[in-house]
Residue, then its C-alpha position, 0 to 999 in steps of 0.5 A: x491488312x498492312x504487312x510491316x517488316x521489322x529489324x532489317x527484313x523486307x517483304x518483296x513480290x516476285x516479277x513473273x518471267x517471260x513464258x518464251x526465250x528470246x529464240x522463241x520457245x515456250x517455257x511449260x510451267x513445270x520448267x520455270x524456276x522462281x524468279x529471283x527478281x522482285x520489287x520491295x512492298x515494304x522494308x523494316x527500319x533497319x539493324x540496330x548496331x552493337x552501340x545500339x545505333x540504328x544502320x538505315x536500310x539500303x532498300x526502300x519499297x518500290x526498289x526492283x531487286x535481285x536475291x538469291x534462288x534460296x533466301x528468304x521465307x515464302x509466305x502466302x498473305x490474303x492469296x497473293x504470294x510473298x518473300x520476306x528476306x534479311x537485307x543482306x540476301x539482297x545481292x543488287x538493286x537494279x536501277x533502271x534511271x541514270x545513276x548518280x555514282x557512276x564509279x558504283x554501277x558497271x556499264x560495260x561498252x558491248x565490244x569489252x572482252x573479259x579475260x582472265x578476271x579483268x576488263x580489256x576494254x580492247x579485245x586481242x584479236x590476234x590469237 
């Protein structure tokens, strides 16, 4: 069976979490919430614009992707389970290769502190 998204929906496979925190505790499966990372199976051809034009998608199968908690529709096809999403419930593609527009990603060195919403790359240490 081929599943085939139209407009600007796109089908994704949720990425099973880790059962054990990093500090190493077991999860029980009733306290796991659902993951909100997947990777895309297939991706429709995109929104059509108000002059009638056609906006490509951003995403394409196989991008691994974050989304919110509570988009999208859960559909359960040939007993393996699946989300359908709009495009825009995508909140970030994540890209585990070197990126090609550095000024699009956010790598921030370990020693960079936040304060007050922005970025200080050289922590106060004086307080």
């Amino acid at each position: 069976m081929t599943l085939k998204p139209i407009h600007d929906r796109i089908v994704v496979q949720r990425i099973a979490e880790d059962e054990m925190t990093p500090g190493g505790i077991i999860i029980p499966q009733n306290a796991k919430e659902k993951p909100t990372r997947a990777t895309v199976i297939a991706a429709g051809p995109g929104a059509l614009t108000e002059q009638g034009a056609l906006r490509p998608m951003s995403v394409k199968a196989g991008d691994e992707v974050l989304f919110g908690k509570y988009n999208g529709s859960e559909v359960r096809i040939e007993g393996t389970d699946y989300v359908i999403l709009h495009e825009s419930e995508v909140l970030a593609v994540i890209e585990h290769a070197a990126a090609t527009e550095p000024s699009a990603q956010l790598d921030l060195p370990s020693e960079t502190a936040f304060t007050g919403g922005a970025i200080d790359p050289q922590p106060d240490t004086t307080n």
